[in-house]
C-alpha positions as CSV (number, residue, x, y, z in Angstrom):
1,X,-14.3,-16.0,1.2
2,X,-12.0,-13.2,0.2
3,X,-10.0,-10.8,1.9
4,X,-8.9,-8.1,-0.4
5,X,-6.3,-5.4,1.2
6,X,-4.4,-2.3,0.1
7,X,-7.8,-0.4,-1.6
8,X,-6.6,2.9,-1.0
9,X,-3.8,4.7,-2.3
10,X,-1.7,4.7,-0.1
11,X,1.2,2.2,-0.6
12,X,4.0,0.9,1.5
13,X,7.7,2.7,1.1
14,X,9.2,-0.7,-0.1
15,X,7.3,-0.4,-3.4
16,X,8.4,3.1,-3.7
17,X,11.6,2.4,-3.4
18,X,11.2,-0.6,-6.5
19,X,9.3,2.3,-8.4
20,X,12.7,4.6,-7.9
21,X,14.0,2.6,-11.8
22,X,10.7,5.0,-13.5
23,X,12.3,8.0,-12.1
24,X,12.0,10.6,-14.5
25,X,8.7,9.6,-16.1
26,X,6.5,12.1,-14.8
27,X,7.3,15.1,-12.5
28,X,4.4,14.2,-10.2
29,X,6.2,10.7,-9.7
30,X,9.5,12.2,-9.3
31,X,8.1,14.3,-6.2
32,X,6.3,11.5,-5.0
33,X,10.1,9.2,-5.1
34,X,11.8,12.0,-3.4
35,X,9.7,12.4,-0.5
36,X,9.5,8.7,-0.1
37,X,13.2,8.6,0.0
38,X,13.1,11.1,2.7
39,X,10.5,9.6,4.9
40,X,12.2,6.0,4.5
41,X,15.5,7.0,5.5
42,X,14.1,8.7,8.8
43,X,13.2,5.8,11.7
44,X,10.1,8.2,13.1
45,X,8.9,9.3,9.7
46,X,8.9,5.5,8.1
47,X,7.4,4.4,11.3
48,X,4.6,6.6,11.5
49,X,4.3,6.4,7.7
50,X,4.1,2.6,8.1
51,X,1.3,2.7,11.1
52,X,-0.7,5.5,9.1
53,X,-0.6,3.2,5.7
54,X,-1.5,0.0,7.9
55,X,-4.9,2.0,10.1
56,X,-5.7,3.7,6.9
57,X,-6.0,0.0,5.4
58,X,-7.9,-1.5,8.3
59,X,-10.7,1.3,8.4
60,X,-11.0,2.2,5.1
61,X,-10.6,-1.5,3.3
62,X,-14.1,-2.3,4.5
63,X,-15.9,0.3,2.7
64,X,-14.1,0.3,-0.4
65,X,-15.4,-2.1,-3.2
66,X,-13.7,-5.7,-3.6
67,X,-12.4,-4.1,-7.2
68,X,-9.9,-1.5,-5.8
69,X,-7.5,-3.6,-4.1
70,X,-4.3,-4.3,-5.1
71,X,-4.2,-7.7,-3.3
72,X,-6.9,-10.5,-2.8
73,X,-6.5,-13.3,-1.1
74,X,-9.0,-16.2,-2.3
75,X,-9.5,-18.5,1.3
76,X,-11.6,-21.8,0.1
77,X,-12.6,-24.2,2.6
78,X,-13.5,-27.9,2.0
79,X,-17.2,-28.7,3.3
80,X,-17.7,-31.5,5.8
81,X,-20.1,-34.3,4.8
């Protein structure tokens, strides 16, 4: 069984923040570390921003292929006999 998770594109502001060393690479990232700054140094924002990330996950994942996620999680279970 496998249980893949983070499909969509959203990711979680503590891997933005470990992304904050590339700043300067592309202007599109720059804009993307800045407001993630922003939003992680606001309680409300980072909490919503958290919540939204997490229910995005949970009713997108399912519908997404097995291919797009960023972490899978390989369960094997030893058969009785």
């Amino acid at each position: 069984m496998y249980r893949a998770s983070n499909k969509t594109p959203l990711v979680h502001l503590p891997m933005l923040q470990w992304m904050m060393a590339y700043r300067g690479k592309s202007r599109w990232l720059d804009m993307t570390l800045t407001l993630a700054s922003g939003v992680s140094q606001s309680g409300l924002l980072n909490q919503t921003y958290t919540a939204a990330v997490t229910l995005m996950d949970d009713l997108v994942e399912p519908f997404l292929p097995l291919d797009q996620a960023r972490y899978l999680l390989a369960v094997c279970r030893k058969g009785t006999s």
